[in-house]
Backbone as JSON, one array per atom type, in Angstrom:
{
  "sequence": "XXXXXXXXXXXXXXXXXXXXXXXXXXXXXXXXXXXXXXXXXXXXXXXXXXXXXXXXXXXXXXXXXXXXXXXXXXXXXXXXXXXXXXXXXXXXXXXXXXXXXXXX",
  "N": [[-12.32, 15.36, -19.0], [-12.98, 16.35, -15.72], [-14.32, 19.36, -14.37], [-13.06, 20.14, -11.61], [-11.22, 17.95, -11.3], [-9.52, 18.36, -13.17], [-9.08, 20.86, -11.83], [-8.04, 20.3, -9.45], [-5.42, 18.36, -10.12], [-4.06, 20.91, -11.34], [-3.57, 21.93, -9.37], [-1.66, 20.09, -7.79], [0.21, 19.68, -9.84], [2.17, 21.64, -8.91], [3.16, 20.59, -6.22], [3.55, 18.45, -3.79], [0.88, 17.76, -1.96], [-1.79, 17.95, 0.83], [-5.34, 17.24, 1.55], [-6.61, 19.29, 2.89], [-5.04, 21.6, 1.75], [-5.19, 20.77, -0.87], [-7.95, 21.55, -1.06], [-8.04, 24.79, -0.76], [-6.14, 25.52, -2.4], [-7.49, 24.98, -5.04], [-9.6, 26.35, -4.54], [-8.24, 28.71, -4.84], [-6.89, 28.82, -7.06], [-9.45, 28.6, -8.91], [-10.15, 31.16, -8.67], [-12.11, 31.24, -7.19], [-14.31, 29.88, -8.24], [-14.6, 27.46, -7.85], [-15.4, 25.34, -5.13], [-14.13, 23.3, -3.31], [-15.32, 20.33, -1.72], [-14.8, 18.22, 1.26], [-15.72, 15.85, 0.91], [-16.41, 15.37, -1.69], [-13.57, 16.35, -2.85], [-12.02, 14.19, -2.05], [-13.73, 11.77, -3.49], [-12.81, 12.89, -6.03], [-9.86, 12.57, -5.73], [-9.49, 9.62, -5.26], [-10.44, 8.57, -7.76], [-8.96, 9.96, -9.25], [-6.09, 8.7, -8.33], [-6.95, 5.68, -9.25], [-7.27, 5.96, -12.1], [-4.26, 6.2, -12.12], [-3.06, 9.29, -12.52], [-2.28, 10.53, -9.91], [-0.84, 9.68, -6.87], [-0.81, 8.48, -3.72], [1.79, 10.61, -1.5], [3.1, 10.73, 0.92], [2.11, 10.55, 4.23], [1.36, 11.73, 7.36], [1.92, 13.23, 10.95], [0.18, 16.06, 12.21], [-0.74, 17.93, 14.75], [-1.78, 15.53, 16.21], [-3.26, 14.93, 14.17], [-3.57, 12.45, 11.27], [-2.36, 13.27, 8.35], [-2.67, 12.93, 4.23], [-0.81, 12.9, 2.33], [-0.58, 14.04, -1.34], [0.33, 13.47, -4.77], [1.2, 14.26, -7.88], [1.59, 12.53, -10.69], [3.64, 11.09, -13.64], [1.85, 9.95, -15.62], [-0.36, 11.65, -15.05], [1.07, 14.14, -15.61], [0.93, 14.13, -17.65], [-1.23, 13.54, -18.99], [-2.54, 16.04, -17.55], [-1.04, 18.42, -19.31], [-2.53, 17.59, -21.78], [-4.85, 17.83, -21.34], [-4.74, 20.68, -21.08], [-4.17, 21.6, -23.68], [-6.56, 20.85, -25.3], [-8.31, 22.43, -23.71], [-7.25, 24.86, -24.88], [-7.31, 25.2, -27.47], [-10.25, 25.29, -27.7], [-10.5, 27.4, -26.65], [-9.45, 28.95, -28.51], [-10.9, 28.54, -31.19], [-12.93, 29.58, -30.33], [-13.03, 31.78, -29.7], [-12.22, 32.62, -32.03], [-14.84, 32.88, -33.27], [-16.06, 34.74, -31.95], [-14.8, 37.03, -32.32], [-15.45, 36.77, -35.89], [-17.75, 37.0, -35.6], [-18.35, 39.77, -34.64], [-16.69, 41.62, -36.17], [-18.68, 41.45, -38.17]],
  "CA": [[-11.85, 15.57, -17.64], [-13.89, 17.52, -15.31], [-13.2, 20.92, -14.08], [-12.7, 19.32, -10.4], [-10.38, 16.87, -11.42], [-8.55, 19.15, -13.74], [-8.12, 22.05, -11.15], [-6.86, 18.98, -8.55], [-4.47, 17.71, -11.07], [-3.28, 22.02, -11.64], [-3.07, 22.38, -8.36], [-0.66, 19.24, -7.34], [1.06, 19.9, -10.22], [3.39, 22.58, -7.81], [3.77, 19.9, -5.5], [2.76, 17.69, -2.8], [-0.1, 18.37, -0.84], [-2.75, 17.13, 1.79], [-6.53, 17.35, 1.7], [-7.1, 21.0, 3.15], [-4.3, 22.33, 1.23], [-5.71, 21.23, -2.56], [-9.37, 22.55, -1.12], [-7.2, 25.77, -0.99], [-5.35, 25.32, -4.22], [-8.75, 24.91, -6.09], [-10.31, 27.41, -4.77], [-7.1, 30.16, -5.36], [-6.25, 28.66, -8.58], [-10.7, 29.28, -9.69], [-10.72, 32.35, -8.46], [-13.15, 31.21, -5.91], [-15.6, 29.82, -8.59], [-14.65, 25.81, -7.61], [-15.18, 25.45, -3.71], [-14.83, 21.45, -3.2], [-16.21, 19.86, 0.02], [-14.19, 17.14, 1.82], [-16.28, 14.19, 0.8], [-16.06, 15.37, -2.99], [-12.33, 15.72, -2.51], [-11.72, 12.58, -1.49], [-13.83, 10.97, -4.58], [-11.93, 13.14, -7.3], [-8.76, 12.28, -5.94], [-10.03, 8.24, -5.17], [-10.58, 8.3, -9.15], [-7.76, 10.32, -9.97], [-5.51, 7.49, -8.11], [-7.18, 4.81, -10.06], [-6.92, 6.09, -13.23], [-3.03, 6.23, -12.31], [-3.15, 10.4, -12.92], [-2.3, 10.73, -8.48], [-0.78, 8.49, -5.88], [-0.44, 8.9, -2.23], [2.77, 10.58, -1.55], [3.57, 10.05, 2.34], [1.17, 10.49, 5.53], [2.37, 12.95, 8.67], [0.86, 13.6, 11.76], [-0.1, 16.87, 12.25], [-1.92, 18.25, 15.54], [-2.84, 15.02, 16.44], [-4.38, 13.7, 13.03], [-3.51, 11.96, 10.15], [-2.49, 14.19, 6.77], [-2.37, 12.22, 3.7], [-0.14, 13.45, 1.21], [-1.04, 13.32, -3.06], [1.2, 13.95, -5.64], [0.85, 14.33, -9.34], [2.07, 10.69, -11.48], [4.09, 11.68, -15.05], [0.78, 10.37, -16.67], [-1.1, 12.86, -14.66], [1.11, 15.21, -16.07], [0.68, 14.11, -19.39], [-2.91, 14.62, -19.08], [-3.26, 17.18, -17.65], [-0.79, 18.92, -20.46], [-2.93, 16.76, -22.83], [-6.34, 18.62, -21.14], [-4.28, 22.3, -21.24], [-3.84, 22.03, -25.15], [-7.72, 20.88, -25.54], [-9.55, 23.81, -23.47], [-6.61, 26.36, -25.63], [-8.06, 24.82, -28.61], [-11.21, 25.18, -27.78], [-10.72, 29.04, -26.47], [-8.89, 29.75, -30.04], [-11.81, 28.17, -31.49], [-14.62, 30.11, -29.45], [-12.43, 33.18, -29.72], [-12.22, 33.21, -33.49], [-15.89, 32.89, -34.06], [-17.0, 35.88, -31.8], [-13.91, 37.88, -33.33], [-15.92, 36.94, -36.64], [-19.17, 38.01, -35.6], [-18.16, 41.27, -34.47], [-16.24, 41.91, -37.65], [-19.54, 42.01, -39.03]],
  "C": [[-12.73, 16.63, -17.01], [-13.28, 18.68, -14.54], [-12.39, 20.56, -12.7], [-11.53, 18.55, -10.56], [-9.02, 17.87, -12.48], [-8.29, 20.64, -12.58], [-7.44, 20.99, -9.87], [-5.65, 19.13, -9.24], [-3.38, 19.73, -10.96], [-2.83, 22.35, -10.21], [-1.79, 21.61, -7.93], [0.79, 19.35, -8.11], [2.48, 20.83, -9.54], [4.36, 21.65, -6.85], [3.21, 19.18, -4.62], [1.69, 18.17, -2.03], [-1.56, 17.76, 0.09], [-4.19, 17.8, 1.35], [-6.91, 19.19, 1.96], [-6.47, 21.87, 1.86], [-4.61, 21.98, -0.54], [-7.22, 21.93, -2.29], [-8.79, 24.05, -1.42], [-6.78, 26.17, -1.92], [-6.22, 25.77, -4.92], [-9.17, 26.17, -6.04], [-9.91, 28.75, -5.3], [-7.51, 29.58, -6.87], [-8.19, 29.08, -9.82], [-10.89, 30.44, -9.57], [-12.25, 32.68, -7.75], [-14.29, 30.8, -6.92], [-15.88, 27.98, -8.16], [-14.61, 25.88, -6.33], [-15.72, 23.74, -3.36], [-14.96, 20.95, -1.58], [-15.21, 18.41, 0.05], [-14.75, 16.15, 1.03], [-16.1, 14.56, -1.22], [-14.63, 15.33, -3.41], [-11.98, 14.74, -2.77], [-12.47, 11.66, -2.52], [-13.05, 11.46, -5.55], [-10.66, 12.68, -6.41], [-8.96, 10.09, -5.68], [-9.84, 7.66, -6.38], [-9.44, 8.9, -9.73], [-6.06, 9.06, -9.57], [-5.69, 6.23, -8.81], [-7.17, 4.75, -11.13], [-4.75, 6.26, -13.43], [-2.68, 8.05, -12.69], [-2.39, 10.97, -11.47], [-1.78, 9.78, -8.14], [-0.62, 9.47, -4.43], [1.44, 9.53, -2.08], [3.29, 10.07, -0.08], [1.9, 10.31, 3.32], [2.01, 11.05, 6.83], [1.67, 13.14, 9.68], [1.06, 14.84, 12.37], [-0.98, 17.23, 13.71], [-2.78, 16.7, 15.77], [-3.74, 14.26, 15.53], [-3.53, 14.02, 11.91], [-3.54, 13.02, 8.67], [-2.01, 13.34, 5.62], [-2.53, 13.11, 2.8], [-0.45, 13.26, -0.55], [-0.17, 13.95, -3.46], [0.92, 13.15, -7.21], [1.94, 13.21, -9.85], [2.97, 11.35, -12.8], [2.68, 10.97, -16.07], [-0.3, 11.5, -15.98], [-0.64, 13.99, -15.32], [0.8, 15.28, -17.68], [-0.6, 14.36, -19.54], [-3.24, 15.63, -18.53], [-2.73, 18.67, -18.72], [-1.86, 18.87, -21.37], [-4.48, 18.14, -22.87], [-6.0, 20.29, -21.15], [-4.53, 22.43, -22.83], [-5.34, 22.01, -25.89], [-8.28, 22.19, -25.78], [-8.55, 24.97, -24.15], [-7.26, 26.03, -26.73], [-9.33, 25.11, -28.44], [-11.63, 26.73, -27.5], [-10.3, 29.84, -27.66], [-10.0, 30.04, -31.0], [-13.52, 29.4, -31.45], [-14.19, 31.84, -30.02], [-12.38, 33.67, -30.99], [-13.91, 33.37, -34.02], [-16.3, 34.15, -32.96], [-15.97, 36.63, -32.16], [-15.17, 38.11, -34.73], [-17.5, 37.86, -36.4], [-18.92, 39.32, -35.25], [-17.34, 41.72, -35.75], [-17.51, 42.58, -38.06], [-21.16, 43.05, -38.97]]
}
């Protein structure tokens, strides 16, 4: 899963939300190191819908234009649990071998 698609997925997890408001998400939830651009957007969540992970939740009109709503699927949540227990594994992992080297 890529980091894009996995900070999407952490972000929706909270709850519904439109286009501006996961660019937002992402960028809080990296700590400003993921900053996604509309048109990239709109392919990770395109693919996250097709893999069944996302669906559309409603559509609202706002000021005049079109806000289309996403919301996180129960296999979205299962993967993205699935992709939480990985990258801990993989920080336990990373974390025990420079523990070791400094040991020595």
């Amino acid at each position: 899963m890529s980091e894009q698609a996995f900070l999407v997925l952490t972000a929706l997890a909270e709850e519904p939300m439109h286009g501006y408001a996961i660019v937002q998400a992402v960028e809080t939830l990296s700590e400003g190191r993921t900053r996604l651009r509309v048109g990239t957007l709109y392919g990770v969540l395109d693919r996250l819908v097709a893999e069944g992970l996302a669906e559309r939740d409603r559509e609202e009109v706002h000021q005049g234009r079109l806000r289309r709503y996403y919301r996180l699927t129960d296999a979205g949540v299962r993967a993205l649990s699935a992709e939480v227990a990985r990258l801990s594994a993989n920080v336990r992992a990373a974390s025990a071998v420079l523990r070791a080297r400094e040991a020595r």
